[in-house]
C-alpha positions as CSV (number, residue, x, y, z in Angstrom):
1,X,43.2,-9.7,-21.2
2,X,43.1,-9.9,-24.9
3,X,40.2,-7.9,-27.1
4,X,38.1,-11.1,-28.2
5,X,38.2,-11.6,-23.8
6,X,36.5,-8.2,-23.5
7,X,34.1,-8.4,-26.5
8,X,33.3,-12.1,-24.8
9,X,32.5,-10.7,-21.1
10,X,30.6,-7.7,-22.4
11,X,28.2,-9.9,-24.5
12,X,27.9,-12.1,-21.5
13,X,26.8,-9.2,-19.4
14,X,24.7,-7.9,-21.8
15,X,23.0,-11.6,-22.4
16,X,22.7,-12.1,-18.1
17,X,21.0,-8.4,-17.8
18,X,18.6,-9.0,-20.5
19,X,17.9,-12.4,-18.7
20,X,17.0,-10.9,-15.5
21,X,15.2,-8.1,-16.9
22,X,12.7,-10.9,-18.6
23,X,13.1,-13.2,-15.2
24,X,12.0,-9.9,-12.8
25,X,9.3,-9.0,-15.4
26,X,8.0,-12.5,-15.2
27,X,7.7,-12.0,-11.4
28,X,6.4,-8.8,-11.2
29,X,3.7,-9.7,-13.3
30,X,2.6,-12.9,-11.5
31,X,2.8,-10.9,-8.1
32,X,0.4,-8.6,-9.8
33,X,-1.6,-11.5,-11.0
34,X,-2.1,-12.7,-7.5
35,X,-3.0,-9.6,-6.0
36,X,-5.4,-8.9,-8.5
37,X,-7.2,-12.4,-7.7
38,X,-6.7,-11.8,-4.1
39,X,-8.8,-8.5,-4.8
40,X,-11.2,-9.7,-7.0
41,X,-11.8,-13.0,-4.0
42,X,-11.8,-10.3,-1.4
43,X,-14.6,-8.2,-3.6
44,X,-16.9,-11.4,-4.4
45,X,-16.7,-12.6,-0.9
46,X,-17.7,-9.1,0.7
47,X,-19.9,-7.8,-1.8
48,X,-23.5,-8.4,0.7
49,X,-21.1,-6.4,3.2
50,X,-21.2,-3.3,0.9
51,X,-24.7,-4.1,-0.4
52,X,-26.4,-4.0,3.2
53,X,-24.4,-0.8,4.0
54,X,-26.4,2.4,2.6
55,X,-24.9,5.7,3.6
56,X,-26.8,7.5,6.4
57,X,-27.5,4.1,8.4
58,X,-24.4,4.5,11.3
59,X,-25.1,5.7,14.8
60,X,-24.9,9.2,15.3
61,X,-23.4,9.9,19.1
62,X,-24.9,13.5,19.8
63,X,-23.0,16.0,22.6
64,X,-22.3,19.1,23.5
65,X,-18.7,20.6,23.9
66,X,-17.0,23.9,25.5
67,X,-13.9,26.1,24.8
68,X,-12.2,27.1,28.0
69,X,-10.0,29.3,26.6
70,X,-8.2,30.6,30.6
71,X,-5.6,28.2,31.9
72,X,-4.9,28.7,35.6
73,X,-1.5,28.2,37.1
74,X,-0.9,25.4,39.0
75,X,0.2,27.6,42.1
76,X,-2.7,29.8,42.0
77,X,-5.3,29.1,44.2
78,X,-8.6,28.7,42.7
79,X,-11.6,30.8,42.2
């Protein structure tokens, strides 16, 4: 390969990674545009869903609980 070959493939590469950096910008951003308007859909339509929820208004299941801190062995017999 002669020296105007080389100078011609490394602008070439230099001219297809610039290209692909613009095209994989381009996409990111429109995938972030469209999750942003799926979030911004999802926020509209469940807003009365947030609005009717005031903290304090869940069920509260009440209960007692015990520590049994002696583990028997399963060959003992019990007490």
């Amino acid at each position: 390969m002669n020296l105007l070959q080389r100078i011609a493939g490394a602008a070439l590469s230099v001219v297809l990674f610039a290209l692909a950096l613009v095209f994989t910008s381009l996409v990111l951003a429109a995938a972030g545009g469209i999750a942003l308007g799926v979030w911004a859909w999802l926020a509209w339509k469940t807003r009365k869903l947030r609005q009717g929820a005031a903290p304090g208004d869940g069920a509260v299941i009440e209960g007692e609980y015990r520590v049994e801190r002696e583990l028997g062995r399963l060959d003992e017999p019990p007490r």
